[in-house]
C-alpha positions in Angstrom: 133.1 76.8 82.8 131.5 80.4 81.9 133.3 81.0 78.4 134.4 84.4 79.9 136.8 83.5 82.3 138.2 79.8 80.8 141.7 79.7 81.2 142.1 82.6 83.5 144.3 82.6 86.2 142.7 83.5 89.6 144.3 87.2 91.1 143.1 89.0 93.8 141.0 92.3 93.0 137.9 92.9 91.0 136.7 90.4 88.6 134.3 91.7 86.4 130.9 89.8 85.8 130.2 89.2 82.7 126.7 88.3 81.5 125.2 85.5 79.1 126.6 85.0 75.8 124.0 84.1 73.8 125.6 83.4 70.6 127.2 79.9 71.4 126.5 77.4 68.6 127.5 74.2 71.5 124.7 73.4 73.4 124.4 71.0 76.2 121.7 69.1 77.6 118.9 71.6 78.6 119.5 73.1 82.0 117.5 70.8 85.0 118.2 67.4 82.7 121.1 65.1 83.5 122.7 64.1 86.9 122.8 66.3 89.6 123.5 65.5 93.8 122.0 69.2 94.8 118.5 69.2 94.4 119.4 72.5 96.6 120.2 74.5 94.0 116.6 74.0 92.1 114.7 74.6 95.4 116.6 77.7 96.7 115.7 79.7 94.2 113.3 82.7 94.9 110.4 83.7 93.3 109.0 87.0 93.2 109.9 86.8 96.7 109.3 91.4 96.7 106.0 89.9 96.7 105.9 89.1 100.3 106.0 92.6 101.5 102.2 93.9 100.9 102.9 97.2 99.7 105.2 95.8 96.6 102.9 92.8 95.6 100.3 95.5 95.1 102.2 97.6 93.0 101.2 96.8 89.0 104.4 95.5 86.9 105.7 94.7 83.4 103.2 91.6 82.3 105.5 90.3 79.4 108.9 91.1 81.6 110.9 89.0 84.4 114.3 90.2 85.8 116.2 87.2 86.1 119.5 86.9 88.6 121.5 83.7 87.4 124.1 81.8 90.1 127.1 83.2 89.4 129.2 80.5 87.4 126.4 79.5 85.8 127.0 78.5 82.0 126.0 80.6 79.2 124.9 78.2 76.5 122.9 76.2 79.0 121.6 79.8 80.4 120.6 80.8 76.4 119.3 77.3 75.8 117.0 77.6 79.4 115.2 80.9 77.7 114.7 79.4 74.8 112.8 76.6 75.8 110.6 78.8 78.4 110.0 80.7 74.7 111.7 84.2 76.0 113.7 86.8 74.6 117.2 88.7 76.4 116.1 92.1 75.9 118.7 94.0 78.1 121.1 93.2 80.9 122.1 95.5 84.0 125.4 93.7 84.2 126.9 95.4 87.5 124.3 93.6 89.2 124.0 90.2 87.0 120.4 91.1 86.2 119.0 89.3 82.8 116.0 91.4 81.5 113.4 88.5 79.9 110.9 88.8 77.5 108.4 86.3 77.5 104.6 86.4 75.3 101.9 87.7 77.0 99.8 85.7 79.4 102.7 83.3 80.5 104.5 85.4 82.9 103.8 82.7 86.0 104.6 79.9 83.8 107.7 80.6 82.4 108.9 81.9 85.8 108.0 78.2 87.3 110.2 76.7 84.2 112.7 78.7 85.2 112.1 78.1 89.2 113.2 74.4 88.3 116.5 75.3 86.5 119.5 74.9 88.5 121.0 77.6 86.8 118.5 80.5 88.4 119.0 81.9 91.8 116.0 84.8 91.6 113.3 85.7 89.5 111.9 88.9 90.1 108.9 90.9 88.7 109.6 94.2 86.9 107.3 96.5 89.2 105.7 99.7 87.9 106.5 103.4 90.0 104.8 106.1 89.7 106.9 109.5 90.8 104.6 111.0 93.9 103.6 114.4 94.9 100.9 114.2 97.9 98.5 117.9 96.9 99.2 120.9 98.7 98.4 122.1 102.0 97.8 125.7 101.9 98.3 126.2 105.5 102.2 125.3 105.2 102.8 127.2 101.9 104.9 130.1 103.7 106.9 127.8 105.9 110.6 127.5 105.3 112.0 124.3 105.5 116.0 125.4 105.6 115.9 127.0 109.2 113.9 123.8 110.4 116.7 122.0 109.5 120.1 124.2 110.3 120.9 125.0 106.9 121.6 128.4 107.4 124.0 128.0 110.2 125.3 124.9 107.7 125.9 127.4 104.8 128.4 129.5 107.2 130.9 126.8 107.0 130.3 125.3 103.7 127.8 125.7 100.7 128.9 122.6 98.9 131.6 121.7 97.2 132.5 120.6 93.3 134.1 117.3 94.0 130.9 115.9 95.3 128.3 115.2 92.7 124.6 114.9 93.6 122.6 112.9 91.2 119.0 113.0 90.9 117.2 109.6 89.6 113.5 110.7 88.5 111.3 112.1 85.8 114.5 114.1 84.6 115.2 117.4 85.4 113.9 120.6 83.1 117.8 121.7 82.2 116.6 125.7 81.1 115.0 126.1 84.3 116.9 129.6 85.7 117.5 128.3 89.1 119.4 125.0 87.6 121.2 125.6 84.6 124.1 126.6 85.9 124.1 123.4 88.5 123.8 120.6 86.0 126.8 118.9 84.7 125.8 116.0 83.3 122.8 113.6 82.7 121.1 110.5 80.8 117.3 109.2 79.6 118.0 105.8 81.3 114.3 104.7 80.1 114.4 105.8 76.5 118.3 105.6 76.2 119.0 109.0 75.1 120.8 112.3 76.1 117.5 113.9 76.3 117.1 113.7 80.0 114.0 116.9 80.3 110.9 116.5 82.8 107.4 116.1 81.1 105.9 115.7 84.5 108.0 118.3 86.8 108.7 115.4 89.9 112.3 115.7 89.0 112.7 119.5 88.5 110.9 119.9 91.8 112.9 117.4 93.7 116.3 118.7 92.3 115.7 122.2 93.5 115.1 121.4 96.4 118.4 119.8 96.7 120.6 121.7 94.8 118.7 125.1 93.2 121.0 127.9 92.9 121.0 130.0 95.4 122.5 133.8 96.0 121.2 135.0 93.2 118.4 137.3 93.8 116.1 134.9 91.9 113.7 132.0 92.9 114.2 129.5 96.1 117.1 128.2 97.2 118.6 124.1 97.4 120.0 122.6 100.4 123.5 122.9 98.5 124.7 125.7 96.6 128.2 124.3 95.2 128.2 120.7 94.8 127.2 119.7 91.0 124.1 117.9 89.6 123.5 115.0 87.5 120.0 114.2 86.0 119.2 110.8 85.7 115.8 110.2 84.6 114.4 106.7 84.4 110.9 107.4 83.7 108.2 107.7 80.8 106.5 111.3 79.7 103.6 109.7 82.5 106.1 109.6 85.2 106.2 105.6 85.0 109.3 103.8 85.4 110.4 100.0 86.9 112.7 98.3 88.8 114.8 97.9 86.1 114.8 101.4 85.0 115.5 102.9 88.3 118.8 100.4 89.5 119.7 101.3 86.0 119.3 105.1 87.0 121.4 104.5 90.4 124.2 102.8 88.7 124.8 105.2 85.7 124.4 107.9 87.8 127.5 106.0 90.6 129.2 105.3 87.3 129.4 108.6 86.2 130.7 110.1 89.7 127.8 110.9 91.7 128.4 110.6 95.8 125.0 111.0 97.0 122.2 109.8 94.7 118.4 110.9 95.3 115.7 108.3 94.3 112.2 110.2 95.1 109.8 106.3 94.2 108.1 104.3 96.1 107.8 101.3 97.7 111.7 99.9 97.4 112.0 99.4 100.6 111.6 95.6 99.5 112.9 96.0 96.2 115.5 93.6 95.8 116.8 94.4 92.1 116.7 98.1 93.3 118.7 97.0 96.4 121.1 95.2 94.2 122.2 98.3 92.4 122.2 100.1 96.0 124.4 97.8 97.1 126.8 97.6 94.4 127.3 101.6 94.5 127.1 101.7 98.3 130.0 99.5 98.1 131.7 101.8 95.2 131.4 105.0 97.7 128.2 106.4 96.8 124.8 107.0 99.4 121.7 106.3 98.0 118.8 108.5 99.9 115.4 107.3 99.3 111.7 108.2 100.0 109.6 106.6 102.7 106.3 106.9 100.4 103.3 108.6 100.6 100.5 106.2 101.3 100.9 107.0 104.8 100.9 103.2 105.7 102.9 100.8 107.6 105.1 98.1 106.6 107.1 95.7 108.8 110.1 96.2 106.4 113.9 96.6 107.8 114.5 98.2 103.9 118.1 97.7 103.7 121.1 98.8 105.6 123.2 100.8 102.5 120.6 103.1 101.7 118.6 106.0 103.4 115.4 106.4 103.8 113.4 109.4 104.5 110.1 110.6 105.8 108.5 113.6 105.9 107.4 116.0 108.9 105.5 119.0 108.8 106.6 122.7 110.2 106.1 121.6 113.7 108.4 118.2 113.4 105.2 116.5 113.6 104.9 113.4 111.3 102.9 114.3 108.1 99.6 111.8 107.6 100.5 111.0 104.2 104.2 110.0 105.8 104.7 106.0 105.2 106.5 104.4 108.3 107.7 101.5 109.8 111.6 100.0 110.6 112.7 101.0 107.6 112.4 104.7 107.9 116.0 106.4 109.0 115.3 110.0 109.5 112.4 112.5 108.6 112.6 116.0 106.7 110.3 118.3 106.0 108.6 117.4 103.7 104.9 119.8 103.6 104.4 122.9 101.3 108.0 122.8 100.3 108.8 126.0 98.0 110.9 124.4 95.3 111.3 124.6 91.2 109.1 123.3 88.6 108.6 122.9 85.0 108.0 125.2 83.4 110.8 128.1 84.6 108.0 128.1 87.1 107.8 127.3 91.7 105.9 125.2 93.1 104.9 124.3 97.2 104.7 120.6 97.0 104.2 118.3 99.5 105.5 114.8 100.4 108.4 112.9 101.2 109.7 113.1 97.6 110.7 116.0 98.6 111.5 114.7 102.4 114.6 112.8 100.5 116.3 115.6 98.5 116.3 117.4 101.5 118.7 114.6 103.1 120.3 114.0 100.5 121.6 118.0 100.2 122.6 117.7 103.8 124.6 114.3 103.1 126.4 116.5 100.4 127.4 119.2 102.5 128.5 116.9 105.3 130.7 115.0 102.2 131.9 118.8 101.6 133.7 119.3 104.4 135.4 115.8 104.7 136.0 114.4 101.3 137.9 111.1 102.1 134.6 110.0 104.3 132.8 106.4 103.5 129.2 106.1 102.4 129.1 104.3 106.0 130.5 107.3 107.9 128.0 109.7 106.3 125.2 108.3 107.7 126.6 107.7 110.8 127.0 111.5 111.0 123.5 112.6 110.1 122.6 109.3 112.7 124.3 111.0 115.4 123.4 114.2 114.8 119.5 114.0 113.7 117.5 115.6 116.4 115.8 112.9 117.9 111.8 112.6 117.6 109.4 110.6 118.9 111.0 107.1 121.1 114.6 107.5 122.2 116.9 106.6 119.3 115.1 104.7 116.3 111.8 104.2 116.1 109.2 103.5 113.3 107.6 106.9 112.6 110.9 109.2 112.8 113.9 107.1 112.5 116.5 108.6 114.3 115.1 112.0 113.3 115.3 115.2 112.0 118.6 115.6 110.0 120.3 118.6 111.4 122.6 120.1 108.8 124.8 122.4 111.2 125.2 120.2 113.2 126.0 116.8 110.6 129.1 119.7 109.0 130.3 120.2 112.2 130.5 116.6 113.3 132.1 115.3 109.5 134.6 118.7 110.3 135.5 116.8 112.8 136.1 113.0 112.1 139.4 111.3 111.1 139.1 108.6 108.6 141.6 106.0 108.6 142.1 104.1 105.4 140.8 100.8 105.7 143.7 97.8 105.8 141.8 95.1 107.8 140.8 92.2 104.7 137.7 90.9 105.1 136.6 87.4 106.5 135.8 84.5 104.0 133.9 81.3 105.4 132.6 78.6 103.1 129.6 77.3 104.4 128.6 74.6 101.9 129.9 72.3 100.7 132.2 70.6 103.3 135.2 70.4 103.2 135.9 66.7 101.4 132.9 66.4 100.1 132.2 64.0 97.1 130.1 66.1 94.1 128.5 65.0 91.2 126.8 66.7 88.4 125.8 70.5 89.4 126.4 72.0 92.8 126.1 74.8 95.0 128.8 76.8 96.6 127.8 79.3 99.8 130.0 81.5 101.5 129.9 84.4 103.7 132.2 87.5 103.6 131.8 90.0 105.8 134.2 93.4 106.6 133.4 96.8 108.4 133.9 99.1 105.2 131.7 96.7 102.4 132.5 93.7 100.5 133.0 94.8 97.0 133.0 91.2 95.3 133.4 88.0 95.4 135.4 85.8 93.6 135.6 81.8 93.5 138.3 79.9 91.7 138.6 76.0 90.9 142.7 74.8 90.6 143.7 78.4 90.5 141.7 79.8 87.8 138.9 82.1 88.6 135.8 80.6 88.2 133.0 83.1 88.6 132.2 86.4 90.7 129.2 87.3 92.8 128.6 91.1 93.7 125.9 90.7 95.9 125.1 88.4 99.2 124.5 86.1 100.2 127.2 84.9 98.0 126.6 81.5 96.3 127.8 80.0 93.1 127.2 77.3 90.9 129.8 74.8 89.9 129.0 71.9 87.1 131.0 69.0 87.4 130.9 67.8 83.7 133.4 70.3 82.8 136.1 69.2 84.9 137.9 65.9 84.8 137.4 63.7 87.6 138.7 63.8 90.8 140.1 66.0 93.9 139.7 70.2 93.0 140.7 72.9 95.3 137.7 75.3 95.0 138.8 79.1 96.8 137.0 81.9 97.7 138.5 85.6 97.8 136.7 88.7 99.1 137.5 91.8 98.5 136.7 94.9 100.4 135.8 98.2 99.5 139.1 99.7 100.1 140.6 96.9 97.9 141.7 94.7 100.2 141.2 91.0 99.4 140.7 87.9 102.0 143.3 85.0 102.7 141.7 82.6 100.4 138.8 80.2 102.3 139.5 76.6 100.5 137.9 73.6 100.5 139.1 69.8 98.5 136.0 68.7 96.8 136.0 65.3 94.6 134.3 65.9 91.5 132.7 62.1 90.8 132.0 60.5 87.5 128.3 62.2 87.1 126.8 58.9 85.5 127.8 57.0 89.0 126.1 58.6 91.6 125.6 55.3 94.0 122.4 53.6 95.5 123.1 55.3 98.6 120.1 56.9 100.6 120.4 60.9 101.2 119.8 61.6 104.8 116.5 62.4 107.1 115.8 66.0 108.9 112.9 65.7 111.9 111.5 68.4 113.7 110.8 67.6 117.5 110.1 70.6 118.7 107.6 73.0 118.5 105.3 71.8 116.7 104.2 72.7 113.2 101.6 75.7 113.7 103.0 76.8 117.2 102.3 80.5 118.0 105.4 81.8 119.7 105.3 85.2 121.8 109.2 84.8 123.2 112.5 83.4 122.4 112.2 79.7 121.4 114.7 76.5 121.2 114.3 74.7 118.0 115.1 70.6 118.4 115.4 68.2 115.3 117.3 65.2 115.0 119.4 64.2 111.8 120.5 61.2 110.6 122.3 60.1 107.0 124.2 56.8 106.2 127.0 58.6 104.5 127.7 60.4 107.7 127.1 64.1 108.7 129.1 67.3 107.6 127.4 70.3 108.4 123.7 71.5 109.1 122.5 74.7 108.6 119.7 77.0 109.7 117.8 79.7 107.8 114.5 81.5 108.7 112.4 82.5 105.9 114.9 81.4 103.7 118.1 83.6 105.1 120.5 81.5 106.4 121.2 82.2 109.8 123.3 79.8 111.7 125.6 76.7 109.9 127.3 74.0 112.3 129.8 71.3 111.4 128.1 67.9 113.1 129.6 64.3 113.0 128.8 60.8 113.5 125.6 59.2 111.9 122.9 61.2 113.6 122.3 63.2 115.9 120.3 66.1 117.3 120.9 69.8 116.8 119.2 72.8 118.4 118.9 76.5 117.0 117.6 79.0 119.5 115.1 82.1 117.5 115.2 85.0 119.0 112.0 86.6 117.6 111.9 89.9 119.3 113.2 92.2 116.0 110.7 89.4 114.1 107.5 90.8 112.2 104.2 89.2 113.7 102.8 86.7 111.4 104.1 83.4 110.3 107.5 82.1 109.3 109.3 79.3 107.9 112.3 77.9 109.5 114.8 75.5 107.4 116.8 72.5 108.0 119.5 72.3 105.6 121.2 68.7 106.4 124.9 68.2 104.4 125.8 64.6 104.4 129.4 63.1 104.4 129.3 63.0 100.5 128.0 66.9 100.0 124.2 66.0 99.6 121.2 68.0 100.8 118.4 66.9 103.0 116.0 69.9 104.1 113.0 70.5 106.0 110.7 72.8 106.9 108.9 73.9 109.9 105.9 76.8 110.0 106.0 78.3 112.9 103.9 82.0 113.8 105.0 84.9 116.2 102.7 87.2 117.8 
């Protein structure tokens, strides 16, 4: 059992994570030796899997750094004793998001992530990708054009200007603090990258893209932000080049959630498949904090979805007419003007940038004004008012080049003016997919389960006998569970959710009998068989998919994933039979795709198989 939370009694709430100690003087046998009945665990892991999405694999990263994400529950003496033997060093952990920051020698990146790929103890390895802050050069044909009546600000400002209780943060090259037009505005701020309370801007990214969110305004002096009221954090996460990573930047999101920001500007990309960034935006998404992020300004397109707690933000030119250097695709939400915006600098000095770096602030200011008005309002709600308010573009509703549009600030005030919000009271819904219910475990094991709830799961929490086990912050949820430290025999392992509103589940149980690991049988696991399509097919519409499954133990459950998300889990019985999953491809990317077999037999082992299918 994880040293930090032996002997603890299980309670509903928050459970804090925390992360590896690495000073244990007890080791046990290194991490992958010894029995096991999940081969699962090893084989689920993902590596580098941000690499799939073009735009991220080609982005440069860290070669001596990995950013590890162990199972939750996972020990910490076998955890220190796995980096040892792949020869790397703990250099940091981001532990809101149970991200382990490794240092391995130069040259071995791939190697020691494959070591670790084998571990049972690992559940994602992720490069540490480089970002470079973005400004697209200026377009002297837009330099006199005026975003703010573009996007309703002015007719906005007659009902609010901002307000103090909602902080807007600005994660970036940091933020030039003597500037005239932001002095007064900024209330707090951190050097994520160097670890320091000098937060300045060598490069002027930040000090642009924070006035054109929040610049004072009303003064006789300079340009004026978005929001005039609500205060500013600066949160830089870069070098004095304007290079930061992953790490660095769902560093910068958390401190700045931690230290009260509402609505959080991130002005890098690509992060749209960023899944350590996502992490962080998920974890403060779920704390009551909007992350708004920039589309990009390689003026490309990517099949992404991004990911459904953030924002993220193109850029249109005077005309509402999507700017060339705009990136686009299903990820982007809504557009701003974002050509020859007239903003602050470094310097005490104005600038007329363009791109959607400053697209995103632009959002972002009209989140905060829409927060002004209604305090008590969600993340979820916020963005459903600048949703149902954006002046639609382009296809009707959502479409890949303008989201759902233009944000419209009068309008997004009036609408939050208006809406009610009822406190949450409704718990959330706790399922345990895997392992059955009964199911006979040896050695180490996976537990899945899904939680799902209309406000945000905050965390969640397994127990063993009563005693809380381990806690997982971001989905899908899974944990791992080693046998050897129990005593033989039948264990009630629980699951508890809790929501955003601090609501916690009825407990989702299941009676697993932990077996004497050094007597795992001569039994044969079971068999997974494809019949239909055939490996290669090229699908253009909705599609059954048959196998047949068979194991001597009996069968418990199959499960379905597609590209490695699960995506469909059904209890089965008997000693085989056949089982069908129908794929609805028409929200699927063209190109080609896995789907997954996951068999669990009567005595909670795991058969899978694959089958590569392609749409078109």
């Amino acid at each position: 059992m994880s040293m930090s939370t032996a002997g603890r009694r299980w309670h509903f709430g928050l459970i804090p994570f925390v992360c590896a100690a690495l000073s244990c003087s007890v080791s046990p046998p290194l991490p992958g030796a010894g029995a096991t009945s999940d081969s699962e665990l090893a084989d689920s892991v993902t590596v580098f899997e941000d690499d799939r999405d073009s735009a991220t694999g080609a982005l440069a990263h860290e070669p001596d750094q990995l950013l590890i994400q162990p199972f939750p529950g996972a020990d910490d003496t076998a955890l220190a004793d796995l980096y040892q033997a792949v020869g790397a060093t703990v250099v940091d952990t981001i532990e809101a998001i149970q991200v382990v920051v490794l240092e391995v020698a130069d040259g071995r990146l791939d190697e020691a992530a494959d070591v670790l790929a084998e571990s049972e103890l690992i559940e994602a390895i992720h490069r540490n990708y480089l970002l470079q802050a973005q400004v697209t050069p200026n377009d002297p044909l837009f330099a006199q054009q005026s975003h703010l009546p573009q996007i309703g600000a002015i007719e906005a400002w007659d009902v609010t200007t901002g307000a103090e209780e909602i902080i807007v943060a600005v994660v970036d090259t940091g933020v030039e603090a003597d500037h005239p037009e932001l002095t007064e505005r900024i209330v707090d701020g951190w050097n994520v990258y160097d670890a320091t309370d000098d937060f300045g801007d060598e490069v002027g990214h930040g000090t642009s893209v924070a006035g054109v969110l929040a610049a004072a305004s009303d003064n006789r002096e300079g340009v004026a932000g978005v929001t005039w009221q609500n205060p500013l954090i600066a949160v830089r996460v870069t070098d004095e080049e304007g290079v930061t990573t992953s790490r660095h930047v769902a560093a910068g999101i958390l401190w700045a959630a931690g230290h009260g920001a509402k609505v959080i500007n991130v002005s890098f990309a690509p992060l749209w498949s960023n899944a350590v960034v996502r992490s962080a935006v998920r974890q403060v998404y779920n704390q009551g904090a909007l992350v708004v992020i920039s589309a990009g300004n390689a003026g490309g397109t990517t099949r992404s979805r991004g990911y459904e707690e953030a924002v993220f933000v193109g850029a249109v030119d005077s005309r509402g007419t999507l700017a060339p250097f705009s990136d686009r695709g299903p990820f982007v939400d809504f557009v701003a003007p974002g050509v020859g915006i007239h903003t602050t600098t470094a310097g005490s000095s104005y600038a007329t940038p363009s791109g959607t770096s400053f697209a995103a602030p632009i959002v972002s200011g009209v989140a905060a004004l829409a927060w002004s008005v209604n305090h008590d309002l969600r993340p979820v709600s916020i963005a459903n008012v600048l949703r149902d308010t954006a002046d639609d573009l382009g296809e009707a509703r959502k479409d890949d080049l303008y989201g759902y549009g233009v944000v419209d600030a009068a309008a997004a005030v009036e609408a939050a003016q208006k809406m009610v919000y009822v406190r949450d009271s409704t718990a959330p819904t706790v399922v345990v997919t895997t392992p059955a219910d009964r199911a006979r475990k040896s050695g180490r094991f996976a537990v899945s389960a899904t939680a799902t709830d209309d406000e945000g799961v905050a965390d969640v929490v397994m127990a063993i006998d009563g005693v809380a086990y381990a806690t997982d912050t971001r989905s899908p949820y899974r944990f791992v569970v080693d046998t050897r430290q129990f005593e033989a025999g039948s264990h009630q392992v629980a699951i508890i959710a809790t929501d955003t509103s601090g609501n916690p589940s009825v407990p989702a149980t299941i009676d697993v009998t932990f077996a004497d690991t050094t007597t795992s049988g001569n039994e044969s696991a079971g068999t997974v068989v494809f019949t239909a399509p055939t490996a290669g097919t090229a699908l253009t519409r909705d599609t059954t998919i048959r196998a047949t499954v068979a194991a001597g133990a009996g069968l418990a459950t199959v499960e379905w994933l597609v590209d490695g998300e699960s995506v469909f889990v059904k209890a089965v019985s008997g000693d085989s039979s056949g089982v069908s999953y129908l794929w609805r491809i028409a929200d699927v990317p063209d190109g080609q795709h896995t789907i997954t077999l996951a068999l669990t037999d009567a005595r909670g082992r795991v058969t899978r198989a694959d089958l590569a299918l392609t749409t078109r």
